[in-house]
VOTIDO-11682 format. One line per 3 residues: their letters; for each residue x, y, z of C-alpha. Coordinates in pm, whole numbers. Layout:
BEGIN
A> X,Y,Z; ...
***
This chain:
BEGIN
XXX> 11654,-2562,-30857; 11689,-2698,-30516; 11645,-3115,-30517
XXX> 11301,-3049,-30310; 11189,-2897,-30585; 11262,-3148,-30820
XXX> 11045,-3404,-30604; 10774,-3148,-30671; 10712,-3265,-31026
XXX> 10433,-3573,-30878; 10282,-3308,-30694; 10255,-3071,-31037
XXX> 10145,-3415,-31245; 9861,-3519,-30992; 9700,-3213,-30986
XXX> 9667,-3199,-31321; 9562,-3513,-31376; 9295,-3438,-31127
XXX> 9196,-3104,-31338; 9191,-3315,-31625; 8951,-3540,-31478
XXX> 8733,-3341,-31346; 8719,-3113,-31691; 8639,-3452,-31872
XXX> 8301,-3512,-31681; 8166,-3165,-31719; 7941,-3078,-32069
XXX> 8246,-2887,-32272; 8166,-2696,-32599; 8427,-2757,-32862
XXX> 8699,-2515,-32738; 8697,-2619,-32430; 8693,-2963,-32528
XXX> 9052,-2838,-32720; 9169,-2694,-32398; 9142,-3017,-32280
XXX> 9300,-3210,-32581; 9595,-3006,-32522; 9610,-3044,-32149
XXX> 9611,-3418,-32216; 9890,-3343,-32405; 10130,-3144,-32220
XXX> 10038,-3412,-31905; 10207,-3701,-32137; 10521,-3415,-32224
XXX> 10520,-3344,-31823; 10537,-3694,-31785; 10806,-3813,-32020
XXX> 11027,-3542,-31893; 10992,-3658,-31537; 11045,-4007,-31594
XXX> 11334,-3958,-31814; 11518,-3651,-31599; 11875,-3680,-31596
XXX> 11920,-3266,-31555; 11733,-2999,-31330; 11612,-2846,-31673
XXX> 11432,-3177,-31748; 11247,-3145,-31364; 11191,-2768,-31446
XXX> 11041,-2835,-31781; 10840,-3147,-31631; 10656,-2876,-31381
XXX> 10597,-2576,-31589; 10444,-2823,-31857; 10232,-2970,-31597
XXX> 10118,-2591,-31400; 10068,-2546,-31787; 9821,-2853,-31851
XXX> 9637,-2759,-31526; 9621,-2429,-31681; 9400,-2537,-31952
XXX> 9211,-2805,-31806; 9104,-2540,-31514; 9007,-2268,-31804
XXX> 8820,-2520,-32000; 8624,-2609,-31671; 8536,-2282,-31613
XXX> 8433,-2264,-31995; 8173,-2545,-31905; 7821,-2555,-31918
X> 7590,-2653,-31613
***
C-alpha cells in the first residue's frame, strides 16, 4: 500500500460517519437499526486502528473496516421506512 493510500483512511472514516448519520435520522425497523449498531461499531475498530497505525496492515485494516461500516449503515438506509 502506497503512503497516499494510507492518508485515505479520514476519507474512508468521514464517509461513514456521514452514512451513519444520516441512517440514524431515518425511521429504521429493528434490523436495520442492527445494521446500524454494528456500523457504529466497526467506525470505533476503523478508528482505533488508524489512530494507533504503526504498519500498512493497521491503515489497510482501518479502511476496509470503515468501506465495511458504510456498508451497513448505507443497507440499513435503504432498509428504511418513509
Amino acid at each position: 500500500m502506497s503512503p497516499a493510500l494510507a492518508w485515505n483512511c479520514p476519507v474512508q472514516i468521514k464517509a461513514a460517519e456521514d452514512a451513519i448519520k444520516k441512517a440514524d435520522t431515518m425511521k429504521l425497523g429493528p434490523d436495520a437499526r442492527a445494521l446500524v449498531n454494528q456500523a457504529k461499531k466497526l467506525l470505533e475498530e476503523a478508528r482505533k486502528h488508524h489512530r494507533e497505525a504503526s504498519a500498512k496492515i493497521d491503515h489497510a485494516n482501518a479502511m476496509w473496516k470503515a468501506k465495511a461500516a458504510l456498508a451497513q449503515a448505507d443497507a440499513a438506509a435503504a432498509m428504511s421506512t418513509p
